[in-house]
VEXDO-234826 format. One line per field, with one value per residue: y, z, x of N, C-alpha, C, O in turn; residue in three letters; residue number from 1. Coordinates in steps of 0.05 Angstrom, whole numbers. Layout:
BEGIN
npy <- [Y; ...]
npz <- [Z; ...]
npx <- [X; ...]
capy <- [Y; ...]
capz <- [Z; ...]
capx <- [X; ...]
cpy <- [Y; ...]
cpz <- [Z; ...]
cpx <- [X; ...]
opy <- [Y; ...]
opz <- [Z; ...]
opx <- [X; ...]
lumvo <- [ALA; ...]
dovex <- [NUM; ...]
# end
This chain:
BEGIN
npy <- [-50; -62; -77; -140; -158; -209; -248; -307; -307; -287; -264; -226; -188; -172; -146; -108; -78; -55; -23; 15; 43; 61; 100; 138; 115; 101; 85; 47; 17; -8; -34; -77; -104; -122; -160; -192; -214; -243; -281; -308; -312; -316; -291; -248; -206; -167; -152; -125; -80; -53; -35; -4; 35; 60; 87; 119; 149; 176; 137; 105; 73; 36; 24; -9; -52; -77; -92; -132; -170; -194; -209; -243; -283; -310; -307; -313; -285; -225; -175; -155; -142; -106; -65; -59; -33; 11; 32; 44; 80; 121; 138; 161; 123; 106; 51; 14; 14; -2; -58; -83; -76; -97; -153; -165; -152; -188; -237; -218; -222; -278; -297; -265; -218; -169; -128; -120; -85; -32; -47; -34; 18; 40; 22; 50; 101; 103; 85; 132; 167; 150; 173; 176; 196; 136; 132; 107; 55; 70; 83; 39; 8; 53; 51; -5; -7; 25; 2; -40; -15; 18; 83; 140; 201; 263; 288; 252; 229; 260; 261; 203; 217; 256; 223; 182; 217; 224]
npz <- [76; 9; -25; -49; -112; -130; -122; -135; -114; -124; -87; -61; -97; -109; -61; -58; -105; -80; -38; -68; -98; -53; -41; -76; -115; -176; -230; -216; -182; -226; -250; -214; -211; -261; -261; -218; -245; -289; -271; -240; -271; -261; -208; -182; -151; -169; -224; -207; -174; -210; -243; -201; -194; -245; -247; -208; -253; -282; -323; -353; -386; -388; -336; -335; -373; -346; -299; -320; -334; -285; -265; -309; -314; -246; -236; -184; -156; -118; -126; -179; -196; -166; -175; -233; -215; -194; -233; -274; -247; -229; -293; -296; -314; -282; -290; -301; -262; -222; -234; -234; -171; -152; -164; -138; -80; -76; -79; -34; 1; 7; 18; 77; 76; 107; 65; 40; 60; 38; -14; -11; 8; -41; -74; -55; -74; -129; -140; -130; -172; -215; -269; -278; -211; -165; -109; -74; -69; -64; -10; 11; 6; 23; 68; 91; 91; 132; 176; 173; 199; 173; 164; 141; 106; 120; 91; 66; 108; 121; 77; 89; 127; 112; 74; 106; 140; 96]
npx <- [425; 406; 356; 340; 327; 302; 269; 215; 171; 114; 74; 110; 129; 81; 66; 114; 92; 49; 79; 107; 71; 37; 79; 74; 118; 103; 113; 147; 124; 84; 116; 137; 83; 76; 110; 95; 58; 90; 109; 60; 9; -41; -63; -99; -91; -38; -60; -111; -92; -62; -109; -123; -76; -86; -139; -124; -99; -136; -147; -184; -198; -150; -154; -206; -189; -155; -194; -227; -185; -177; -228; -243; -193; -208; -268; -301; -281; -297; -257; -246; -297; -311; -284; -293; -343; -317; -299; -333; -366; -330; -335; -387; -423; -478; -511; -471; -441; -463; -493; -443; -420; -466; -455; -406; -419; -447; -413; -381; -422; -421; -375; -368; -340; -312; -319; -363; -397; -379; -394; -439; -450; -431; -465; -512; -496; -488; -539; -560; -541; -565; -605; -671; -653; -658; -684; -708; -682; -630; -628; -640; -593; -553; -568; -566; -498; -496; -520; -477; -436; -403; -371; -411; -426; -442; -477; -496; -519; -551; -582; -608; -643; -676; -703; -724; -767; -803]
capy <- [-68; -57; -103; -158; -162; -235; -271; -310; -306; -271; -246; -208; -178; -154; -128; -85; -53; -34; -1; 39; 55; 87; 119; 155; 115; 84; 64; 19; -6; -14; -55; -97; -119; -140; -181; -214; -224; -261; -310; -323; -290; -332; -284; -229; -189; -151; -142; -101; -60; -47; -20; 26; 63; 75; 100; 144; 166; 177; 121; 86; 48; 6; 4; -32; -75; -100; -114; -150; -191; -201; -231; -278; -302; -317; -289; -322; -262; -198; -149; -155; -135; -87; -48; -47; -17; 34; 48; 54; 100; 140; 152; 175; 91; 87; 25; -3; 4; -20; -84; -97; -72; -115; -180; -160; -150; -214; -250; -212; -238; -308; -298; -255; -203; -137; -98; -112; -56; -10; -46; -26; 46; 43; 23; 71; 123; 102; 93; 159; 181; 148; 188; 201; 173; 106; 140; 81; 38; 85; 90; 11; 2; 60; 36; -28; -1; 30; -19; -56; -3; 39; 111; 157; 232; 283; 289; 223; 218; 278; 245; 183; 234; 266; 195; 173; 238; 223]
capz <- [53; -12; -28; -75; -130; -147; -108; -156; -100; -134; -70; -52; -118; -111; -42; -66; -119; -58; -34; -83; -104; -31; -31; -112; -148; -198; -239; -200; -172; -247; -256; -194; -216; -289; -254; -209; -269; -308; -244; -234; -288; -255; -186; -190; -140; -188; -243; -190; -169; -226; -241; -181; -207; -278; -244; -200; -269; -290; -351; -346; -413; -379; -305; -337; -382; -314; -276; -340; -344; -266; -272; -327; -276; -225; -237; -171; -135; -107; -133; -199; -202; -147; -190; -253; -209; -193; -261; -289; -225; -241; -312; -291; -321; -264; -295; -307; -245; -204; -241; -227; -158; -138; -168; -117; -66; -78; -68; -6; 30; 12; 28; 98; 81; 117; 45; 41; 70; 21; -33; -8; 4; -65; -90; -49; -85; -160; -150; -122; -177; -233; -284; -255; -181; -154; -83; -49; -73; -53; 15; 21; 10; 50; 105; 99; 96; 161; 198; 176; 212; 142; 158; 118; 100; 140; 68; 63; 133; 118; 53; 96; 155; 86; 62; 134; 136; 78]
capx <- [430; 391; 330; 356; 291; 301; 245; 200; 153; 85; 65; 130; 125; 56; 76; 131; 80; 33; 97; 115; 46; 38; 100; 79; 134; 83; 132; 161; 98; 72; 136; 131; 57; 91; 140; 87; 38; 101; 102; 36; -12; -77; -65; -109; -80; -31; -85; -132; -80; -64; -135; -130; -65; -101; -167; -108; -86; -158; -143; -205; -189; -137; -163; -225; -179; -139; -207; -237; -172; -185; -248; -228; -176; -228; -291; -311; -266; -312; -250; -250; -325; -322; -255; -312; -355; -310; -288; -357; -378; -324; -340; -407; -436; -477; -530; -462; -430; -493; -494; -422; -425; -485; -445; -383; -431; -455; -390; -373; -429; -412; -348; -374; -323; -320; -320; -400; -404; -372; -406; -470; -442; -426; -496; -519; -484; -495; -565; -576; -540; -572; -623; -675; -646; -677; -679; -709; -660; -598; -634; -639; -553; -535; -571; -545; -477; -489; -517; -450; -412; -386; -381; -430; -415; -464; -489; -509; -532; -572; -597; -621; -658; -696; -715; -740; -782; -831]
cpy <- [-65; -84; -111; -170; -190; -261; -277; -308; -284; -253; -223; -186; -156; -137; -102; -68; -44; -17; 16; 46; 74; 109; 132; 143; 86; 78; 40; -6; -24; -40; -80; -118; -130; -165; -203; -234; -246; -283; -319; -310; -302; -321; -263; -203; -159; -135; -114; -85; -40; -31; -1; 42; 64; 88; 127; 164; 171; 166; 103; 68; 25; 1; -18; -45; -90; -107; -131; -169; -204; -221; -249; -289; -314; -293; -301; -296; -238; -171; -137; -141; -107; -64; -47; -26; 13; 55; 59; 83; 123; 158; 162; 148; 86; 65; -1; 0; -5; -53; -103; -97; -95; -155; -176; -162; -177; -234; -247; -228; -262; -300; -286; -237; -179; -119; -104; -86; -30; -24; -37; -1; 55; 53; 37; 104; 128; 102; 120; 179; 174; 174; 176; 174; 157; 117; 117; 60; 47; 90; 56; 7; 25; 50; 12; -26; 10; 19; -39; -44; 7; 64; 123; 185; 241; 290; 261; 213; 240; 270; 220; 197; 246; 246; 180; 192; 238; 205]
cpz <- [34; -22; -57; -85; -143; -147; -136; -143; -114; -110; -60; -69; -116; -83; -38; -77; -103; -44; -41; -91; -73; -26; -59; -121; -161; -219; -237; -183; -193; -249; -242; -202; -240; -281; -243; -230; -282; -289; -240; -250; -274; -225; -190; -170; -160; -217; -225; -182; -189; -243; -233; -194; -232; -269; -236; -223; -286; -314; -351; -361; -397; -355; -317; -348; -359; -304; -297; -334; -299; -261; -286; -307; -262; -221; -204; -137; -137; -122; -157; -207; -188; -161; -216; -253; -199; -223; -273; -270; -234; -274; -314; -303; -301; -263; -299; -286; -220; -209; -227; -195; -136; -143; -144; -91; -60; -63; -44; 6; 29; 27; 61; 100; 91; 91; 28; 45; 53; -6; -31; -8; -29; -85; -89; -64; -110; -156; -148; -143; -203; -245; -296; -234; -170; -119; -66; -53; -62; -20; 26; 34; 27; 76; 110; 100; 126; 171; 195; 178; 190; 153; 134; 122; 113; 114; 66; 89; 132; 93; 65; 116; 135; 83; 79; 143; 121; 83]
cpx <- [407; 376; 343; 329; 289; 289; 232; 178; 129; 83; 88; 122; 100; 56; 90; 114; 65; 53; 103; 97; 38; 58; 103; 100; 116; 89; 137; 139; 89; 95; 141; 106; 64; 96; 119; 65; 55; 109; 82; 18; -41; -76; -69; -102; -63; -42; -111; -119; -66; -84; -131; -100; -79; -122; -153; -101; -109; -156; -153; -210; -180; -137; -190; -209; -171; -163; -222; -217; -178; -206; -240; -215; -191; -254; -317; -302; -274; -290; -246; -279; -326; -304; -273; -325; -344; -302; -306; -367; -367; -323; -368; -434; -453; -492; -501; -448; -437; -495; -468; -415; -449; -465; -423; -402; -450; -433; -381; -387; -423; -391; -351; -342; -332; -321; -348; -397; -397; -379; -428; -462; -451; -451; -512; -516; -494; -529; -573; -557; -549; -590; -646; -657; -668; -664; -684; -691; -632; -605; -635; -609; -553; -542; -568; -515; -477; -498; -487; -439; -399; -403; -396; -419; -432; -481; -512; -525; -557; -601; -616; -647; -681; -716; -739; -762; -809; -847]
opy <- [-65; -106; -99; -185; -194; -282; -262; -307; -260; -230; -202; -167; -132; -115; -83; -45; -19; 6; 36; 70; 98; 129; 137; 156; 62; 64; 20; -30; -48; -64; -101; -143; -153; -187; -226; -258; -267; -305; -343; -291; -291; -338; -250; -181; -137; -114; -93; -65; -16; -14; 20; 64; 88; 104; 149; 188; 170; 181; 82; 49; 4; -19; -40; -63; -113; -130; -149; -190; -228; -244; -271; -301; -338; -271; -299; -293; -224; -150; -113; -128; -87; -41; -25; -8; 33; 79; 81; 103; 142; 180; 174; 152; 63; 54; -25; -20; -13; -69; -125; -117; -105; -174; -193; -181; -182; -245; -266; -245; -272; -297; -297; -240; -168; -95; -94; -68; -10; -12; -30; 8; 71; 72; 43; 124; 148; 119; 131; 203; 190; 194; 167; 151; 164; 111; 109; 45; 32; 100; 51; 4; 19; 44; 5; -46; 4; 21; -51; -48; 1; 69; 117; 191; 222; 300; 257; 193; 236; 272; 215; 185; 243; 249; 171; 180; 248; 204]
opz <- [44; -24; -77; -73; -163; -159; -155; -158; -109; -112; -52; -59; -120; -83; -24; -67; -105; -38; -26; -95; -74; -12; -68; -139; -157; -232; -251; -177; -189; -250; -253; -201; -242; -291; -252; -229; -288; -299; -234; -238; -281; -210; -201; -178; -164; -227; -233; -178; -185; -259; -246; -204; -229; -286; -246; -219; -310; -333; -350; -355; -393; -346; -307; -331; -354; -295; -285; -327; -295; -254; -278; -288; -265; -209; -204; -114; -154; -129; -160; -228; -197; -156; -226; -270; -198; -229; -283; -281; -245; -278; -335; -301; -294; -241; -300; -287; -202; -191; -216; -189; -113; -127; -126; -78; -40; -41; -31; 21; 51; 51; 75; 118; 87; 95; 6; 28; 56; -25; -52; -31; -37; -99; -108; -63; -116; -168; -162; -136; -220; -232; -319; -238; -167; -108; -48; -33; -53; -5; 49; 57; 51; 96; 134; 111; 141; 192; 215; 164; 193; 154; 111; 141; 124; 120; 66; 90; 142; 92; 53; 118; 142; 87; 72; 157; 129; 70]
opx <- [384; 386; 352; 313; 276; 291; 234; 159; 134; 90; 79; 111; 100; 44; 84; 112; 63; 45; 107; 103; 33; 55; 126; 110; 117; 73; 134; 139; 85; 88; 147; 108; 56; 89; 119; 58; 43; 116; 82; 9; -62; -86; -52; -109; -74; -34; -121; -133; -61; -75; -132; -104; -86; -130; -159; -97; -102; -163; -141; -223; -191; -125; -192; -205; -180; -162; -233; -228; -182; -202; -232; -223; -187; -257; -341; -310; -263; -301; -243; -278; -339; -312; -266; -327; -358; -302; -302; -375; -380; -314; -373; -458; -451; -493; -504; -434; -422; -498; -468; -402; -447; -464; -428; -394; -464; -436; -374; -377; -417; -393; -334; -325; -353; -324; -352; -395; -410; -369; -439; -466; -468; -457; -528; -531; -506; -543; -590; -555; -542; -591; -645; -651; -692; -642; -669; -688; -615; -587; -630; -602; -553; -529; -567; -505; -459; -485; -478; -419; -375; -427; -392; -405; -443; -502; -537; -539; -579; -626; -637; -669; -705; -740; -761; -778; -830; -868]
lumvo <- [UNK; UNK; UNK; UNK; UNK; UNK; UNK; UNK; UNK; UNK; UNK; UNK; UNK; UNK; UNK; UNK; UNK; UNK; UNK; UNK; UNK; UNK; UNK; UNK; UNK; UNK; UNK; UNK; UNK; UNK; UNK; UNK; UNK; UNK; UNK; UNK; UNK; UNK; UNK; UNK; UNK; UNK; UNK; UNK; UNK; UNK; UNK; UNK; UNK; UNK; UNK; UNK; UNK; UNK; UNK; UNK; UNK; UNK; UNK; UNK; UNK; UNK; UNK; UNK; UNK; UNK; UNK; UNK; UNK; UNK; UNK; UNK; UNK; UNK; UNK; UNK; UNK; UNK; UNK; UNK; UNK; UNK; UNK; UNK; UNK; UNK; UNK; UNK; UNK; UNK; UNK; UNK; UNK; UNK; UNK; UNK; UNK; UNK; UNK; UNK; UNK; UNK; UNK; UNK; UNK; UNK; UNK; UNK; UNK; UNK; UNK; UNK; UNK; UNK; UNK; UNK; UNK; UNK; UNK; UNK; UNK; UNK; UNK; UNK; UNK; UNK; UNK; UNK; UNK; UNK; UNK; UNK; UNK; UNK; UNK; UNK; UNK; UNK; UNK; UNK; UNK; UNK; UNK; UNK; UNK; UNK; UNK; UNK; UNK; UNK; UNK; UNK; UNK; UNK; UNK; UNK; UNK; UNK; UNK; UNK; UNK; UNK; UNK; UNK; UNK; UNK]
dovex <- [1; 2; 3; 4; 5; 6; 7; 8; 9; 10; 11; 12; 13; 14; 15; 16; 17; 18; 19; 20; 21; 22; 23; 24; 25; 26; 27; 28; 29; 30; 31; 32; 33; 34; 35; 36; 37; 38; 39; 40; 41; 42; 43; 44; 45; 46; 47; 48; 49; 50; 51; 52; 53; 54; 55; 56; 57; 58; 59; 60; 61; 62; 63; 64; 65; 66; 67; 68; 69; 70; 71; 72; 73; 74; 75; 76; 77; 78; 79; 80; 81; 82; 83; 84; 85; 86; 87; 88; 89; 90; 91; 92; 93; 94; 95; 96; 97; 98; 99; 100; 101; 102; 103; 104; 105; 106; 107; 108; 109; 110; 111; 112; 113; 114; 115; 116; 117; 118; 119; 120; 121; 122; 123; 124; 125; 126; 127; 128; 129; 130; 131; 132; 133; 134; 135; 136; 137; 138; 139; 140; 141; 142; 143; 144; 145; 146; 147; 148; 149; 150; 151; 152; 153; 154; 155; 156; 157; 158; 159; 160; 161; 162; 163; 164; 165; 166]
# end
C-alpha cells in the first residue's frame, strides 16, 4: 500500500526527508522538509537538515542560511551552531567555525549529549588548521574527544603521539 502524505504531523514529515535524503532522492527530501517547515516553522529539525543536503551539494550559501534560520528558532539548540561550524570548516573559515563550534560544544555539555565529543573533534581539527595552527589548542579538543570515546584517524592519533613528544 502506498504511503498516504497527508499527516500534519511535523515529525513524520521530517522523517520522510531523512528517508529520502539516505536513499539520494533529495528532492523529495527537500520537499518533505518544506512541508514540515509549513507545519511547524519554530522546529528546527527540518532547517538543519536542510543545511546538511546544501553542504552535500557544496552550496554553502544556503546551508548557512538554514542553520542561521535554525538558530533564530532556538538559539538555545547545539545544531544550529554546530551546522555553522560545519559550513564555515568547510569553506576553509576556520576563526569562524571555531567560534561557532565552541558555542555547540557549549550546549552539548549542558545538555550531556554524546555529540561533545565530535564537537571537540571538530575544534580539534579547525584549530590545527587555522593560520599559523594553534597546536596546543587542537591537541587540548582532540584529546578531549578521545577521552569521550570519538574515534581519531591514525593521522590524528599520530598528530597527538608528536604533540606528547615535545
Amino acid at each position: 500500500m502506498p504511503l498516504k502524505k497527508t499527516t500534519t504531523n511535523f515529525n513524520s514529515w521530517d522523517n520522510l526527508g531523512v528517508c529520502y535524503r539516505r536513499t539520494g532522492q533529495i528532492d523529495k527530501a527537500i520537499q518533505s522538509y518544506v512541508t514540515s517547515i509549513k507545519i511547524n516553522p519554530y522546529n528546527i529539525v527540518p532547517y538543519t537538515n536542510l543545511g546538511l543536503i546544501h553542504i552535500d551539494l557544496k552550496d554553502y550559501e544556503h546551508a548557512e542560511l538554514f542553520y542561521r534560520v535554525a538558530v533564530e528558532v532556538d538559539k538555545d539548540h547545539p545544531e544550529g551552531y554546530y551546522g555553522l561550524g560545519l559550513v564555515y570548516q568547510n569553506m576553509g573559515l576556520y576563526d569562524d567555525a571555531i567560534k561557532n563550534y565552541l558555542i555547540a560544544a557549549e550546549l552539548y555539555s549542558k545538555n550531556n549529549s554524546p555529540f561533545l565529543a565530535d564537537a571537540y573533534a571538530a575544534l580539534g581539527f579547525n584549530y590545527s588548521n587555522q593560520t599559523p595552527p594553534n597546536n596546543s589548542l587542537a591537541v587540548k579538543y582532540y584529546q578531549k574527544a578521545k577521552n569521550l570515546g570519538h574515534p581519531l584517524s591514525p593521522e590524528v592519533e599520530s598528530f597527538l603521539k608528536q604533540a606528547s613528544e615535545r
